[in-house]
C-alpha positions as CSV (number, residue, x, y, z in Angstrom):
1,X,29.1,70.4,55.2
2,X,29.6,68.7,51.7
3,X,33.1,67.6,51.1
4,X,35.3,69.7,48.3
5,X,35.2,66.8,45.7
6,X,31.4,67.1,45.5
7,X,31.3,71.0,45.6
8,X,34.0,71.5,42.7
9,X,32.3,68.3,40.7
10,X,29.0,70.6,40.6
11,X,31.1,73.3,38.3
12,X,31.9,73.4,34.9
13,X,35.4,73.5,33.4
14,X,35.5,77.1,32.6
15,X,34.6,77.9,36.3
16,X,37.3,74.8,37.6
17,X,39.9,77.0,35.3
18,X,39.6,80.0,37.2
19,X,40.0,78.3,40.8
20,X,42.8,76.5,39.6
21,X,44.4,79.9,38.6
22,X,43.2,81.2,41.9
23,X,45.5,78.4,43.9
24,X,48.3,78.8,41.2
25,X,47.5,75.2,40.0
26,X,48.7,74.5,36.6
27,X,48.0,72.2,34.1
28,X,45.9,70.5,31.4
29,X,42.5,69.4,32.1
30,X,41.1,67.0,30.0
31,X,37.6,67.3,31.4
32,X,35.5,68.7,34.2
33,X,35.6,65.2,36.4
34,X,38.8,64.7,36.1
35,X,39.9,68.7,36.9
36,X,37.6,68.7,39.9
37,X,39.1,65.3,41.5
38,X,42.7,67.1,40.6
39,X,41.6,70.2,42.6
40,X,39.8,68.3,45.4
41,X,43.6,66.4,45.7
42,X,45.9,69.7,45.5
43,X,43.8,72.5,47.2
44,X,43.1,71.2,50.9
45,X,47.3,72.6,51.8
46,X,48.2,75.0,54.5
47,X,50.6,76.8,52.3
48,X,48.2,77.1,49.4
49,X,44.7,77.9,51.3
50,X,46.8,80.9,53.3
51,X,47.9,82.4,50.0
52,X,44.0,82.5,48.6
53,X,43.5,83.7,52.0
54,X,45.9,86.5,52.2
55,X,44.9,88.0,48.6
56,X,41.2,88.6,49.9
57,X,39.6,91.9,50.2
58,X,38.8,93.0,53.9
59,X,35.2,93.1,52.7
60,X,36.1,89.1,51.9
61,X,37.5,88.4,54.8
62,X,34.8,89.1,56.8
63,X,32.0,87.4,54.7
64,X,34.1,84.1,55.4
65,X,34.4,85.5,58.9
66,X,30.8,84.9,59.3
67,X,30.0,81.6,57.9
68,X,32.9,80.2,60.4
69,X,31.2,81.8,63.2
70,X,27.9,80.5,61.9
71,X,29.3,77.1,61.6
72,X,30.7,77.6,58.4
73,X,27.1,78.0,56.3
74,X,25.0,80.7,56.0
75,X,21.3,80.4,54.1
76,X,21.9,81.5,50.4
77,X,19.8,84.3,50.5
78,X,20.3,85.7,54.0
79,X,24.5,85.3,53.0
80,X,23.5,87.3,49.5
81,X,21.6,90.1,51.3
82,X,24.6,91.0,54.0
83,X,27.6,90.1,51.6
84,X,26.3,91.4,48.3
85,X,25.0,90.3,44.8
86,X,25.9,87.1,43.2
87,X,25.4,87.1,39.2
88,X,23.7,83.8,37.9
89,X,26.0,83.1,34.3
90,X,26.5,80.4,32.1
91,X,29.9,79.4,30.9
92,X,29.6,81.6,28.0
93,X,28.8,85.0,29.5
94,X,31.3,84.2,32.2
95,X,33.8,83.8,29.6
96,X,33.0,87.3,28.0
97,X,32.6,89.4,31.4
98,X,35.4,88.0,33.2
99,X,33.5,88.3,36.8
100,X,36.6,86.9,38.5
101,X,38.5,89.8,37.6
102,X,36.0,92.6,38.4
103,X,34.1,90.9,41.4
104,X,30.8,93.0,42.6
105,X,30.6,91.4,46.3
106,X,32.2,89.0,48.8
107,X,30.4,86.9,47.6
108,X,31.4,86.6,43.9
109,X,35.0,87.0,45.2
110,X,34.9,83.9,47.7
111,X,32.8,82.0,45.2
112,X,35.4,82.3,42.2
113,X,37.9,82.0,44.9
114,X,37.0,78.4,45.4
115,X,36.5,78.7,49.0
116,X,32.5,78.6,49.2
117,X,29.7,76.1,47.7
118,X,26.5,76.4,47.4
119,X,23.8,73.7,47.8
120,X,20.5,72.9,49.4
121,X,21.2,70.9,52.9
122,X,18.3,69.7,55.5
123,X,17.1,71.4,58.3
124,X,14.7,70.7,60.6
125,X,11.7,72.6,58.5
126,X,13.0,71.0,55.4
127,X,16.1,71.4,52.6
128,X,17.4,74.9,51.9
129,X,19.6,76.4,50.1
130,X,22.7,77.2,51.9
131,X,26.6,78.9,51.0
132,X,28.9,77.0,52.6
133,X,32.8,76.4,53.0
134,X,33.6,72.8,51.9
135,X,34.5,70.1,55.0
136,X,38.0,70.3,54.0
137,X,39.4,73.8,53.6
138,X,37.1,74.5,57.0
139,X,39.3,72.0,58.9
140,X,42.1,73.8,57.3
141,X,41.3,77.5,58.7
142,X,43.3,78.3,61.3
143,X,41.5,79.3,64.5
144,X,39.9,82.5,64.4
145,X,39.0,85.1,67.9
146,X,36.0,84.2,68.5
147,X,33.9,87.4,70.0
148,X,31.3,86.8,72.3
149,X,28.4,86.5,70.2
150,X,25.7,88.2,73.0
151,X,22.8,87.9,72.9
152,X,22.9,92.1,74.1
153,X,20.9,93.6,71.4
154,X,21.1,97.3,70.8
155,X,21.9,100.4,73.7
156,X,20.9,102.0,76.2
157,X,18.2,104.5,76.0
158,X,19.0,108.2,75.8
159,X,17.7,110.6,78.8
160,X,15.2,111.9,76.0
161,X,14.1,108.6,74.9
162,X,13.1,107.6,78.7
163,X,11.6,111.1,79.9
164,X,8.0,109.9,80.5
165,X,8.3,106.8,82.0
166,X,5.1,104.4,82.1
167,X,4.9,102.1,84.5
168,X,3.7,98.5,84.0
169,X,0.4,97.7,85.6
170,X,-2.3,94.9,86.5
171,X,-5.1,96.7,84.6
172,X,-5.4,93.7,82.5
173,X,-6.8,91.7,85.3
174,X,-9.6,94.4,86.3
175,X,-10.1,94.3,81.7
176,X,-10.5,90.4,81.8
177,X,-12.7,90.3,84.3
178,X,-15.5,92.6,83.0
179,X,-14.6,90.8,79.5
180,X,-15.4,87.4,80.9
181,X,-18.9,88.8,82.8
182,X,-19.8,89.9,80.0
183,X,-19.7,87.3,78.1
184,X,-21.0,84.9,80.5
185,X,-23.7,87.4,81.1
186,X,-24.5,88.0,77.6
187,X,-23.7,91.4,76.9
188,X,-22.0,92.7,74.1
189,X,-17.9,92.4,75.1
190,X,-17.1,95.0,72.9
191,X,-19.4,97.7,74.7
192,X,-18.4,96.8,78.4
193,X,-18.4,100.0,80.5
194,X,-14.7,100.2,80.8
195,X,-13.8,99.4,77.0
196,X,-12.1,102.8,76.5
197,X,-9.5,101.8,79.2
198,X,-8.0,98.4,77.3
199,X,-4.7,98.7,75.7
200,X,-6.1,95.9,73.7
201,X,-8.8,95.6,70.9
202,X,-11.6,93.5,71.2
203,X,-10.4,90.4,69.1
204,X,-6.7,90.7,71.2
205,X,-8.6,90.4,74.5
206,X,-10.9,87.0,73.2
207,X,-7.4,85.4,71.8
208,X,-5.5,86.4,75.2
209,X,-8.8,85.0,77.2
210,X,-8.7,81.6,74.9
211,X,-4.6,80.8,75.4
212,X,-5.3,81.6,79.3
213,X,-7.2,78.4,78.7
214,X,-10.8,80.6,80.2
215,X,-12.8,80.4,77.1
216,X,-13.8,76.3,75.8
217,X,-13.2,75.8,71.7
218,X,-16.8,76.9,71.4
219,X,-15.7,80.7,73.0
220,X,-17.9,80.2,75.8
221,X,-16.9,81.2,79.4
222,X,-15.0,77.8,80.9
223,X,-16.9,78.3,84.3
224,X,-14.3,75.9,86.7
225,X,-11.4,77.6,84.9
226,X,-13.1,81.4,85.1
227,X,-13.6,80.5,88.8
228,X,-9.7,79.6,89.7
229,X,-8.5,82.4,87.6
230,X,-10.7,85.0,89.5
231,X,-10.2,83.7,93.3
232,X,-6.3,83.4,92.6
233,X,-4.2,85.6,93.7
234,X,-3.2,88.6,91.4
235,X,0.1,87.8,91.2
236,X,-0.6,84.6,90.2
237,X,-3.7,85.4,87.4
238,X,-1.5,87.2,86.2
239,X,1.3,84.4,85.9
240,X,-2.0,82.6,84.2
241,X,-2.3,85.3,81.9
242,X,1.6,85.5,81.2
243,X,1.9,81.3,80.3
244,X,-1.0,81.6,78.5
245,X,0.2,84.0,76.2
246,X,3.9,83.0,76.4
247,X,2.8,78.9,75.2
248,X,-0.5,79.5,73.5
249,X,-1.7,80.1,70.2
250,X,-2.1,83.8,70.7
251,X,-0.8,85.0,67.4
252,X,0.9,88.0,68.0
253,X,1.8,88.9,64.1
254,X,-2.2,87.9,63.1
255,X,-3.0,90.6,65.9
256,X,-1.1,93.2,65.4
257,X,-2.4,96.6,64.2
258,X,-1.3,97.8,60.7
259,X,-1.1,95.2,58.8
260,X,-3.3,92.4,57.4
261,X,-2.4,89.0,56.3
262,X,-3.1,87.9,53.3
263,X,-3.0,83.9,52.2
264,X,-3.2,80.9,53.9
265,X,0.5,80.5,55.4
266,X,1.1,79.9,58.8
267,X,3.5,81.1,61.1
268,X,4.2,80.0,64.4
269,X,3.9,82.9,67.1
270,X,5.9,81.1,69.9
271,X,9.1,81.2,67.5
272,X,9.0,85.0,67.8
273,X,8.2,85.0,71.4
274,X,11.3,82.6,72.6
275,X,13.8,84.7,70.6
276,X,12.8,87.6,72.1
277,X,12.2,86.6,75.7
278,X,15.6,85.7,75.6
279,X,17.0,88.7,73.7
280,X,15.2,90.6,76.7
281,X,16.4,88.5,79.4
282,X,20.4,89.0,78.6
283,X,19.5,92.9,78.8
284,X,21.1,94.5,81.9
285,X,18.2,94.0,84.1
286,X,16.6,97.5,85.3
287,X,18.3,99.4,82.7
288,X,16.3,101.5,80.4
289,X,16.4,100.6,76.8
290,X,16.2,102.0,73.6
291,X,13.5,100.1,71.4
292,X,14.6,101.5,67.5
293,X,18.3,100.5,68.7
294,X,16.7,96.7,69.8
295,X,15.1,96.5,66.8
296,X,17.8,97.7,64.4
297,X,20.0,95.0,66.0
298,X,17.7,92.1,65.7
299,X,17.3,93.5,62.0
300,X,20.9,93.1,61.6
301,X,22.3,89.8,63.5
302,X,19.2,87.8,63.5
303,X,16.4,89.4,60.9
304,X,14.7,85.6,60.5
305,X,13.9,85.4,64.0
306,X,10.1,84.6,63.0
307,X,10.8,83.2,59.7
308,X,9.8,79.4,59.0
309,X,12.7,79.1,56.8
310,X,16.5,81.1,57.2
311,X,15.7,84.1,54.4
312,X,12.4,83.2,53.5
313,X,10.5,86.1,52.6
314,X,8.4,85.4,49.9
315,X,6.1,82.9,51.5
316,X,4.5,85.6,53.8
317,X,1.9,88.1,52.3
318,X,0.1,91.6,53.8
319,X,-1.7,94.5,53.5
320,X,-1.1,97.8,55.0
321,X,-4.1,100.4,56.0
322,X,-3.8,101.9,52.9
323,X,-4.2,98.5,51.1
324,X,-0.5,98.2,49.5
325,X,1.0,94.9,49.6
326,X,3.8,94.2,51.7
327,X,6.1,91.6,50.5
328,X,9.5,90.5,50.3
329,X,12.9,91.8,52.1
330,X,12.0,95.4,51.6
331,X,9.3,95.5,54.0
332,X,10.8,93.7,56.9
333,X,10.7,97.2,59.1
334,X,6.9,96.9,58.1
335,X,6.2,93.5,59.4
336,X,8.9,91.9,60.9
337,X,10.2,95.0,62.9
338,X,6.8,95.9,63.3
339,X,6.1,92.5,65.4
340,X,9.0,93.3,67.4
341,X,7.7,96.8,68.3
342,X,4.1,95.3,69.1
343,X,5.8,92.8,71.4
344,X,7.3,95.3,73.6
345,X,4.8,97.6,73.8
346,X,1.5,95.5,73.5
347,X,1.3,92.6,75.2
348,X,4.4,92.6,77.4
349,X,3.8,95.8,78.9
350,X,-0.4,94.5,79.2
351,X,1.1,91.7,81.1
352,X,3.2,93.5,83.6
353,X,6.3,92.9,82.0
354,X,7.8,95.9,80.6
355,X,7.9,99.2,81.8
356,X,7.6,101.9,79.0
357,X,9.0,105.5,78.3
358,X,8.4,108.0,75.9
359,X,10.4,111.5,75.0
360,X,6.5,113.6,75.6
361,X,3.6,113.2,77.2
362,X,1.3,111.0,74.7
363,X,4.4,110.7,72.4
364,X,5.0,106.6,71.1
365,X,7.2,104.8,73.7
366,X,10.5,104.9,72.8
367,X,12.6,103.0,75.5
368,X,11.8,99.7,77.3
369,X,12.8,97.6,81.0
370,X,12.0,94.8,82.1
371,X,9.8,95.5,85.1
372,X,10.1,94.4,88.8
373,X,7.3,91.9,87.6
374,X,8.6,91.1,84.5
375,X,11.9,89.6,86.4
376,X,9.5,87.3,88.4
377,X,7.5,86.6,84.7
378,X,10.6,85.8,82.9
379,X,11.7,83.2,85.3
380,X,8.1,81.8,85.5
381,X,7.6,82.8,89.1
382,X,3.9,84.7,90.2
383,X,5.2,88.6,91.1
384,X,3.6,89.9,94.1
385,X,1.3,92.4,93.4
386,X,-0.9,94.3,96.2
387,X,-3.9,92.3,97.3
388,X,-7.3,93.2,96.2
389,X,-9.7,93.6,99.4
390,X,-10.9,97.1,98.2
391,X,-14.7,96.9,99.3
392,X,-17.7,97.4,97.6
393,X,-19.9,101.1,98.4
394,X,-23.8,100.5,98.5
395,X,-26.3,103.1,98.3
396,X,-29.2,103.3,99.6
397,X,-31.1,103.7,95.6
398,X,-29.4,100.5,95.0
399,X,-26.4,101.8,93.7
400,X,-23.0,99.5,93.9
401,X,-19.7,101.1,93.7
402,X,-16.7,99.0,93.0
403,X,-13.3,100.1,93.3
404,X,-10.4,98.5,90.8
405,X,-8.8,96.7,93.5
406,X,-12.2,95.0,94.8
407,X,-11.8,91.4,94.4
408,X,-12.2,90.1,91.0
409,X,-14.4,87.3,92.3
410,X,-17.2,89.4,93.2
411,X,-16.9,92.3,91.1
412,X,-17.4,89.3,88.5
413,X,-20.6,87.6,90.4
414,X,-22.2,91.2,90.6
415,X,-21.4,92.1,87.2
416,X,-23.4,89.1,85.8
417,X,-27.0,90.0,87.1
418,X,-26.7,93.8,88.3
419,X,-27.2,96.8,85.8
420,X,-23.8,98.1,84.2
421,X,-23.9,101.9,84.6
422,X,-20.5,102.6,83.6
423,X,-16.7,103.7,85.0
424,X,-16.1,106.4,86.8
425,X,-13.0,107.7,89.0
426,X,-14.5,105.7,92.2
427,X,-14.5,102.0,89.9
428,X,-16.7,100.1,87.9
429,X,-20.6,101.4,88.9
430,X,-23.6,98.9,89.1
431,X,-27.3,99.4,90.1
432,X,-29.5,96.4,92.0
433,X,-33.0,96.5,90.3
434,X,-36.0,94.5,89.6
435,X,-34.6,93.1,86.2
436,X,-31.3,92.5,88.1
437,X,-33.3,90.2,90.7
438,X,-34.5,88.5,87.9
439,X,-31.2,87.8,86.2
440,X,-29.8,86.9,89.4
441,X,-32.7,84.1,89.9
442,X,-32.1,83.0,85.9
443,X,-28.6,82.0,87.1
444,X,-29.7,80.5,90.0
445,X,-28.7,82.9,92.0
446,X,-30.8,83.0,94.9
447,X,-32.3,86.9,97.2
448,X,-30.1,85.0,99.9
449,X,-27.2,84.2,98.1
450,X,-27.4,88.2,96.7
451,X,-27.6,89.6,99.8
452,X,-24.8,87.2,101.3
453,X,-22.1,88.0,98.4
454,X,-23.2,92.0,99.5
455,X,-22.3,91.6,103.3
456,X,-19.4,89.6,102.7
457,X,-17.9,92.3,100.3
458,X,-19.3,95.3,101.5
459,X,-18.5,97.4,104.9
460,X,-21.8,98.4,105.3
461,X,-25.5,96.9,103.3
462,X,-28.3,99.5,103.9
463,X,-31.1,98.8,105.5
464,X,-33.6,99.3,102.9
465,X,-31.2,97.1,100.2
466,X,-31.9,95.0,102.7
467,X,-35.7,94.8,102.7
468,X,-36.0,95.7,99.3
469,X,-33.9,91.7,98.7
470,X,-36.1,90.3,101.3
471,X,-39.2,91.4,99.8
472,X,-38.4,90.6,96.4
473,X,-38.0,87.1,97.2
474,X,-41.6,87.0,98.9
475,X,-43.2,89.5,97.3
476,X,-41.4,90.2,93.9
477,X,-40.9,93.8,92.2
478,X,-43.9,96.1,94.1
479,X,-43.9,98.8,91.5
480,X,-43.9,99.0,88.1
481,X,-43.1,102.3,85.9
482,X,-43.5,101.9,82.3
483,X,-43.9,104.4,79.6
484,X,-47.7,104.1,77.8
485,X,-50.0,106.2,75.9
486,X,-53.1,107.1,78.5
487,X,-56.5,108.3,77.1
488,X,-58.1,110.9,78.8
489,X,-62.1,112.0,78.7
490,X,-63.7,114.4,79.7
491,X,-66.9,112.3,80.2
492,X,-67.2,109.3,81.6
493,X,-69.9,107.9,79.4
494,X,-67.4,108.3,76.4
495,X,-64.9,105.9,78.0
496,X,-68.5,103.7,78.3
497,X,-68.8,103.9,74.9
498,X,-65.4,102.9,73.4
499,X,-65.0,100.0,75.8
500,X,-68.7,98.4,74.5
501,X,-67.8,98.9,71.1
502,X,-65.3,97.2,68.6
503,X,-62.4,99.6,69.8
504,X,-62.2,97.8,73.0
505,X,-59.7,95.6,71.5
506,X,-57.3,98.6,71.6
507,X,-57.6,99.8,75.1
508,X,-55.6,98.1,78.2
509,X,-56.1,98.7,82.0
510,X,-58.6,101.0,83.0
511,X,-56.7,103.5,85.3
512,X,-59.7,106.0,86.8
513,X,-63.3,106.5,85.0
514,X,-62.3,108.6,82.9
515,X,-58.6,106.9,81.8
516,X,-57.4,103.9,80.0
517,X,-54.2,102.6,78.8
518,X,-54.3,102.5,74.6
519,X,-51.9,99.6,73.1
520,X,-48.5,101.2,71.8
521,X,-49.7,101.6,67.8
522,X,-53.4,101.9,68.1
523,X,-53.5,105.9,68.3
524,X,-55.4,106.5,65.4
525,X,-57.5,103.6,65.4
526,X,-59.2,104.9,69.1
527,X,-59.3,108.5,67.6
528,X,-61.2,107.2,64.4
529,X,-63.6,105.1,67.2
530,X,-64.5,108.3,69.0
531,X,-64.9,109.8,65.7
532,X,-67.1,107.7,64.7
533,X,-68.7,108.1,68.5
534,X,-69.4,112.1,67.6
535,X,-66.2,112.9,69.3
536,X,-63.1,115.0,67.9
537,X,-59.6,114.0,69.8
538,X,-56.1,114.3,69.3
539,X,-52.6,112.5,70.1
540,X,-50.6,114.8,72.1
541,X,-47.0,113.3,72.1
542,X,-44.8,114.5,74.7
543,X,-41.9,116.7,74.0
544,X,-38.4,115.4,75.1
545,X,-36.7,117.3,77.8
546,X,-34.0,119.2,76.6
């Protein structure tokens, strides 16, 4: 801290007069340098500093209370906002107003006091502005009980608050999966058959998939990274899925729902993450937990917990839903607290970390623990979760059932050339087709290698799946069903006629004498041909079944 000569030779005379008075130091002061060295000499004494001590309000006490347990400094603003308003005067309004004698705050009292300066000092994110007690009058301070600053934030949850508990899950793995097929596949990763099950949105699933390290800087599918995540053991995807989060550039306060940054600042999202890991990790472990108390108390002992700089709250801009701008101090509940509650409840409870509660059914959790697999998370340890060696169901028609606990592995291989047709209680449903061959042989997946990854993952492959994969490689698709517009006549010398005249250019495959195949958007040109012919006909379109 700076020494007591340099914080008094910062003031002017009229302010060196009233610390003087404050100490009971007489005299005549010819100037401010030579007052200030004076004071410097006479204040730093026992006797002296316990008298200024003794006359200070309890409100007084305490502010100074807090700067020794901080070190003895406290940023400017962040000291301001918990001790009270500080009035900016010249010597001339301090003379008429007297501030000394009517003193709004702590901090006004300490700073006429003497006993606190105010300066900008370095930190490691650059200078800022700081109160402080000067180097001397700190040695001075006789030793003060120390409480056991804990890291315990908040209380535990009331019965009401934990009365529909919801258990952390691995959902997240079965969610990733069909993200990453999807997107290797080509399909749209937003529309994936189980999209109303994710906790997550769209954008939150990409990010979490990019710090996992599964997606290259292009957002493509990392195929050798794709292929250890999926044959790994849950419990250790998820560990993958946990690190990557926990020392990745998933930015939790750019993700979060309800508010929308505005500017170009930058905020780093692993500053947030370490203070409140290890906020969690003092918490009695498997003790239910209120989240407005956690948040209330990280509010009040340690509100910059994501801040670049101690009390800067101007840099940051955002926009709620409604499009107001959230700035400043004020809104800290809005953004800063806000974090906090999307860090419990998003993506530590995705991850299998925290187990939730709520007072109703469908009511906002309102109580947190850690989980059975957040203890093994939190020490960087894979949690053992049940094995997945659920098997794939075939049908006969080609249809492929897989359950949520069928290895990821597969379900992923399938999912990359077989139709999607949805979720369902039973699991994630597929159908083998003709177009799905074809897929499969576009990613050089061979009949073989199809039917091989069925068997291995399936009790039982029916016989006709079977011959319908062997004679697809030999023989391709033997059917075809396609929707086309057929002409009828009722003579076959008509047909004759329109197929040797210039409206043959409109007609396909001749399907019996007295049927053809028209090309889609040539209906009226072939009616105005058999007009022409002598011959009245008419497009009958085909109503859709109700």
């Amino acid at each position: 801290m700076p020494s007591l000569r340099y914080t008094l030779r910062r003031a002017d005379l009229g302010l060196l007069k009233i610390i003087a008075s404050a100490w009971g130091i007489g005299g005549e002061f010819a100037d401010a340098r030579s007052a200030a060295d004076e004071l410097a000499s006479a204040m730093p004494q026992s006797a002296r500093l316990e008298g200024v001590l003794s006359s200070l309000t309890p409100d007084a006490r305490a502010a100074l209370a807090a700067l020794r347990q901080s070190g003895g400094k406290i940023p400017w603003r962040e000291f301001v906002r918990r001790f009270g308003e500080f009035r900016e005067m010249g010597a001339g309004r301090r003379e008429r107003e007297k501030p000394h004698l009517n003193p709004i705050s702590p901090v006004e009292t300490l700073w006429y006091a003497g006993l606190i300066g105010r300066a900008f000092l370095p930190t490691a994110r650059g200078p800022v502005e700081f109160a402080y007690i000067p180097d001397e009058l700190l040695a001075l301070m006789p030793p003060i009980a120390r409480t056991d600053k804990s890291k315990v934030l908040g209380r535990p949850a009331l019965p009401r608050e934990r009365s529909f508990p919801q258990p952390a899950d691995a959902r997240i793995l079965d969610h990733i999966t069909t993200f990453l097929a999807a997107l290797r596949g080509g399909l749209p990763t937003d529309e994936t058959p189980d999209r109303s099950r994710w906790r997550c949105t769209h954008e939150q699933m990409h990010a979490l998939a990019h710090s996992a390290g599964l997606l290259s800087a292009e957002g493509k599918v990392d195929a050798e990274a794709a292929r250890r995540f999926l044959e790994a053991a849950p419990g250790q995807a998820l560990l993958i899925l946990w690190n990557g989060w926990l020392r990745g550039q998933f930015n939790d306060l750019r993700l979060m729902p309800g508010v929308t940054p505005e500017g170009s600042w930058q905020n780093d999202p692993r500053q947030a993450r370490s203070a409140v890991l290890g906020w969690i990790a003092a918490l009695p472990p498997q003790e239910w937990w209120s989240i407005s108390a956690f948040i209330a108390a990280v509010r009040d002992r340690y509100p910059d917990f994501q801040r670049p700089l101690p009390g800067d709250y101007d840099s940051w801009y955002f926009r709620d839903a409604e499009g107001n701008l959230l700035h400043g101090w004020d809104v800290w509940e809005q953004v800063d607290g806000a974090l906090l509650r999307f860090l419990l409840t998003g993506p530590m409870h995705w991850l299998g970390a925290l187990d939730l509660a709520a007072p109703e059914k469908g009511a906002p959790p309102t109580a947190f623990r850690v989980s059975e697999w957040g203890i093994s998370l939190l020490k960087g340890e894979a949690p053992h979760l049940p094995p997945e060696n659920a098997p794939l169901t075939i049908r006969s028609d080609g249809r492929i059932i897989a359950p949520p606990r069928t290895p990821r592995s597969a379900r992923y291989q399938i999912a990359r050339f077989a139709d999607w047709e949805g979720f369902g209680r039973g699991g994630y449903r597929f159908r083998l087709s003709a177009a799905a061959m074809r897929r499969a042989q576009a990613q050089g997946l061979k009949p073989a290698h199809v039917l091989a990854l069925l068997r291995q993952h399936a009790r039982i492959v029916p016989p006709s799946i079977t011959r319908a994969i062997t004679n697809w490689e030999t023989e391709g698709a033997q059917a075809t069903l396609a929707e086309t517009v057929v002409l009828r006549v009722r003579d076959p010398k008509v047909l004759q006629a329109l197929r040797s005249g210039k409206a043959r250019r409109f007609l396909g495959e001749v399907l019996s004498p007295v049927a053809v195949e028209v090309h889609p958007g040539a209906e009226e040109k072939v009616l105005a041909a058999l007009t022409e012919l002598g011959y009245f006909g008419e497009f009958v379109k085909k109503t859709p079944r109700s």
